[in-house]
C-alpha positions in Angstrom: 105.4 161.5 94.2 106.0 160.4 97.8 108.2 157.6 97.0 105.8 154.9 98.3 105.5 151.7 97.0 101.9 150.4 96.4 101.8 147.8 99.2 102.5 150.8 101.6 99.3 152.7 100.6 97.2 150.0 102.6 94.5 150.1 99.6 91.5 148.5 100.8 89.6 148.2 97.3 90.3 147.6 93.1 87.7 148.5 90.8 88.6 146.6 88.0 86.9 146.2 84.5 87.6 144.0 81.6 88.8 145.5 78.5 85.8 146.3 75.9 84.7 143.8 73.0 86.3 140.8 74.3 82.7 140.0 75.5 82.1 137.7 72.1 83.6 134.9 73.5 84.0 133.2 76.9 86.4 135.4 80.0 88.2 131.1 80.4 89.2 131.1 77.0 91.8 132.9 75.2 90.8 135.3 72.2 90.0 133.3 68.8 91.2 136.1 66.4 94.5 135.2 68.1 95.6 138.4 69.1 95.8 137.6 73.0 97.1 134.4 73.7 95.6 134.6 77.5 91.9 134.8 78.5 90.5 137.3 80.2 90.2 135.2 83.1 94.2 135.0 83.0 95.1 138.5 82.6 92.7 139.2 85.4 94.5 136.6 88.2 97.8 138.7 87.3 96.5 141.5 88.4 94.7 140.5 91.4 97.8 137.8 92.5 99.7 141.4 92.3 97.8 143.1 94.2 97.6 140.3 97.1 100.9 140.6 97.4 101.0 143.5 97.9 97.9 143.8 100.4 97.3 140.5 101.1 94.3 141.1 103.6 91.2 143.1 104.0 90.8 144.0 100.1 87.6 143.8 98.4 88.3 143.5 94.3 85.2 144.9 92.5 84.6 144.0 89.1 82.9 146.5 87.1 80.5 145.7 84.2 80.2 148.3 81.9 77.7 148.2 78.9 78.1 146.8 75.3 78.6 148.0 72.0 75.2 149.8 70.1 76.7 150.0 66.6 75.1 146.5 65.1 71.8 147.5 66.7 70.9 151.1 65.3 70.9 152.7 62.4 71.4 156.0 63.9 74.3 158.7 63.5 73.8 160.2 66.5 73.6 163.4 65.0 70.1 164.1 62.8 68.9 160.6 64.5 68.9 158.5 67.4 68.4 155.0 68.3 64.3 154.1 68.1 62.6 152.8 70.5 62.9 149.3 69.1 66.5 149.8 68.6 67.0 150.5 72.5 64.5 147.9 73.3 67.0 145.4 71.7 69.9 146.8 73.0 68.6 146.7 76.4 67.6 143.3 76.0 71.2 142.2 74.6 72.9 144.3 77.8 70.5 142.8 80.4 70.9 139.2 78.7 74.0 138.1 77.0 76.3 140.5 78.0 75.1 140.6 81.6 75.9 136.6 81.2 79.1 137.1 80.2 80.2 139.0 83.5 78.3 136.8 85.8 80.7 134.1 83.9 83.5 136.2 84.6 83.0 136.6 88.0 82.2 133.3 88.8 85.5 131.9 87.1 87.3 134.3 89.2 85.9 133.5 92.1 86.5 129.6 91.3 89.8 130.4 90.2 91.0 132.4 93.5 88.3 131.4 96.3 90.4 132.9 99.3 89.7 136.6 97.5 86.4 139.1 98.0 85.8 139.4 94.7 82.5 140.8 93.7 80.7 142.6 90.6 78.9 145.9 90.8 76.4 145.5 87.8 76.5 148.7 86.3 75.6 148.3 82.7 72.6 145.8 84.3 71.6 148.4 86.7 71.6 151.3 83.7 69.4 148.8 81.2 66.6 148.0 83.9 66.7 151.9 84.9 66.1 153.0 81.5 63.5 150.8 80.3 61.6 151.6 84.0 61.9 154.0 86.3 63.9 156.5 83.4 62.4 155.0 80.3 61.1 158.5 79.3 65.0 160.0 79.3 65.8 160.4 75.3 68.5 158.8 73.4 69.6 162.5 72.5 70.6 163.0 76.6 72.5 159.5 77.0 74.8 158.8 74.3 77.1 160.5 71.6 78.0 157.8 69.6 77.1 153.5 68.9 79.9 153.0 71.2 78.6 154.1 73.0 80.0 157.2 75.1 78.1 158.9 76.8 76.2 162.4 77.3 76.4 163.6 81.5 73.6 162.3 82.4 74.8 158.4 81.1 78.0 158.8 83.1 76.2 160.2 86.3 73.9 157.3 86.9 76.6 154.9 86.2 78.4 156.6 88.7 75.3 156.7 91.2 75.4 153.0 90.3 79.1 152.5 91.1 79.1 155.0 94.6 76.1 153.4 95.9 76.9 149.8 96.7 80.6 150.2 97.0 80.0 152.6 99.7 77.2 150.9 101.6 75.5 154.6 100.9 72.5 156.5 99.2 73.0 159.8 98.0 70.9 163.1 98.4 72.2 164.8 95.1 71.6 168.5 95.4 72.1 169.8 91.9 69.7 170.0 89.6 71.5 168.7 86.6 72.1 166.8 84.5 68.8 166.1 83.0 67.3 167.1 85.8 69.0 164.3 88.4 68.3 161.9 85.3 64.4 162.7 86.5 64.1 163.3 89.8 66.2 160.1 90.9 65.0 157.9 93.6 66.9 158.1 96.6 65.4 154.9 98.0 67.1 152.8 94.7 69.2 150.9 97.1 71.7 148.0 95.2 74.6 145.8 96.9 77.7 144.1 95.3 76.9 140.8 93.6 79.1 138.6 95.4 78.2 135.1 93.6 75.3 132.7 92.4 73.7 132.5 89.2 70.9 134.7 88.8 67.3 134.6 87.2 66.5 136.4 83.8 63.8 138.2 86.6 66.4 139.2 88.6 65.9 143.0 89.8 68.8 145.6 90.6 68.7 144.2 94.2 71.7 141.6 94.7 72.8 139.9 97.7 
């Protein structure tokens, strides 16, 4: 412990993700089982109007969208089975679709709510989806996820962070290992993606946002 305060770091970024399952209704309004009087949207603009005082120039604040709950679309136990390939058909759908929606909602009411901030979204559940119903769609269930959470298995974990690195640094990577699952199948280093910064997108968007 150095004894600094925050605002004499000089942090240039936040990665910041909204907590899970509060995705069922919208980030402007507050939760309807009444258990959080506040809307995401509102617990959000806390932390950011926090951290601009702190470092009220030059920081970028990075939403991250994570990926949705499995348990009311399989049947599996993730122990003698795994999700089908309907199952994870549906599930990418939902986490391409609705849920995708739900953080492009989010972001925009942030960025509505405090124009003067970079605030910007790094798609990672979306990115994850349209890999693994293309370019990785052969990758089993089995390698990616433990439970209908659902955590995840290495592999999982490692392209969300390939997903995360990648446009937040402005970089590609040249991974050298050979694991997990095999660089999730030989990954493509020429997968570029950038930080969605706002605009509504198409339902045949790719993984390449402005």
């Amino acid at each position: 412990d150095t004894g600094d305060s925050f605002a004499d770091i000089d942090f240039n970024t936040v990665l910041f993700t909204a907590a899970n399952f509060r995705q069922y209704y919208p980030p402007t309004e507050p939760d309807p089982d009444g258990q959080l009087s506040a809307s995401v949207v509102e617990n959000t603009v806390e932390v950011f109007d926090w951290v601009n005082a702190a470092e009220p120039s030059g920081v970028r604040y990075i939403i991250y969208e994570n990926w949705p709950d499995m348990g009311g679309l399989t049947q599996a136990d993730f122990n003698t089975t795994y999700p089908t390939a309907s199952e994870l058909a549906d599930y990418y759908a939902f986490t391409s679709g609705d849920f995708h929606d739900w953080w492009v909602d989010y972001q925009d009411a942030m960025i509505a709510t405090r124009p003067d901030l970079d605030v910007r979204m790094v798609p990672v559940g979306l990115v994850l989806a349209q890999l693994l119903t293309g370019t990785l769609s052969e990758i089993p269930a089995a390698e990616l996820y433990e439970d209908d959470a659902p955590h995840g298995q290495a592999t999982l974990y490692f392209l969300a962070g390939l997903a995360t690195h990648m446009p937040c640094t402005a970089s590609g990577l040249q991974p050298t290992s050979s694991s997990p699952a095999a660089l999730a199948r030989t990954w493509s280093t020429t997968t570029t993606w950038s930080l969605r910064k706002s605009g509504r997108r198409s339902r045949t968007s790719t993984t390449t946002w402005a």
